[in-house]
Structures are given as structure tokens and as C-alpha cells.
MIGU-950160 format. One line per 10 residues: number of its first residue (from 1); their letters; for each residue y, z, x of C-alpha. Coordinates in Angstrom, 2 decimals. Layout:
N
NUM	A	Y Z X; ...;
END
This chain:
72
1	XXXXXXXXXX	20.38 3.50 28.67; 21.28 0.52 31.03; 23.85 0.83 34.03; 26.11 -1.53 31.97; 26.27 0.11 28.72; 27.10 3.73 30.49; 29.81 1.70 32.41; 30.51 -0.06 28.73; 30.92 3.89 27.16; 32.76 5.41 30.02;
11	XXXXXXXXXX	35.53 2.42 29.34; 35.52 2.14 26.10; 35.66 6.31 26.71; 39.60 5.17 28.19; 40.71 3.67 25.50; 42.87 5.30 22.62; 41.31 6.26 19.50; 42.91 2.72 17.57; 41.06 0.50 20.27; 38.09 2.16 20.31;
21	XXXXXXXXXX	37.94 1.71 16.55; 38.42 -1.84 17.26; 35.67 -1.78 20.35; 33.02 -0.42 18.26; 33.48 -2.79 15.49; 33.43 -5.90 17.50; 30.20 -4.24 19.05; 28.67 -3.92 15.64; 29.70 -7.31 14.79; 27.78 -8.96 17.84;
31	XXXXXXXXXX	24.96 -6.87 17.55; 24.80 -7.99 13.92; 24.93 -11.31 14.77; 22.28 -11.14 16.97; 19.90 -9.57 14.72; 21.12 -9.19 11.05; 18.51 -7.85 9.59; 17.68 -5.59 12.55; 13.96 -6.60 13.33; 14.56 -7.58 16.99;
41	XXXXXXXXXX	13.24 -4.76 19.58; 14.12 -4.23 23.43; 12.45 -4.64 25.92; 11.27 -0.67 25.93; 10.74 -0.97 22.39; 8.54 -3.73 23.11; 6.63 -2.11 25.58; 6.72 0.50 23.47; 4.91 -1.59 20.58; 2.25 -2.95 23.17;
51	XXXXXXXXXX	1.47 0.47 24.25; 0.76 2.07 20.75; -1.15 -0.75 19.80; -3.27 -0.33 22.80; -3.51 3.56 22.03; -6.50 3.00 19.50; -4.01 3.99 16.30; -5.21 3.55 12.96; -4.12 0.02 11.37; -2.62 0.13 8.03;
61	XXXXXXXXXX	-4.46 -1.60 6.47; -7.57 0.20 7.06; -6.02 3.26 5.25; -7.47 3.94 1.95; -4.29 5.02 0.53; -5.75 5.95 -2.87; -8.25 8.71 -0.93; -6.43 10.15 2.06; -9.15 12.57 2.15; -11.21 10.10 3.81;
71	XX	-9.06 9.79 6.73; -10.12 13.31 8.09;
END
């Protein structure tokens, strides 16, 4: 967690139960706004992503999904 969301929670940690309500809502809000449909990834995610796909995993579609005996 980033420096300014811990500084983000500890304020919003001040506030009384009605405004946080009201902080976490207009939090969802932007965050929806930004990605609706929730596909975008962080920066860790992303080097998250890069990482496992570097790892030598198994690619979907080279599953046989009708014989998963034949993965092992």
C-alpha cells in the first residue's frame, strides 16, 4: 500500500462514521470511473502479469480441457 493511501485511511480513520460513509462512496465512485468494468491493473499487478508470463506457465489455450489427464 502507497504512503498516500495509508495517510488517505488514517484520515478518513478521523472522520465520524456518516462521513466516512460518504468518503468511501465518493472513492468507489472515482475508482469506477476510472475503470468500470475493472480490467485496469497497477503497476504491481502489472509487474505482476510480466513476471508470471515470464515464469514458463501453461497458456490456456494449450489446455486440452476435454482430457485433463494429459496435463500430468
Amino acid at each position: 500500500m502507497s504512503g498516500i493511501v495509508k495517510n488517505a485511511a488514517k484520515m478518513m480513520e478521523m472522520l465520524p462514521e456518516e462521513d466516512k460513509r460518504f468518503a468511501y462512496e465518493f472513492i468507489k465512485k472515482l475508482v469506477l470511473a476510472w475503470d468500470p468494468d475493472f480490467t485496469k491493473v497497477t503497476d504491481e499487478e502489472r509487474r505482476n502479469i510480466e513476471e508470471a508470463e515470464q515464469s514458463g506457465f501453461v497458456d490456456e489455450e494449450d489446455i486440452n480441457w476435454d482430457d485433463l489427464s494429459a496435463v500430468f
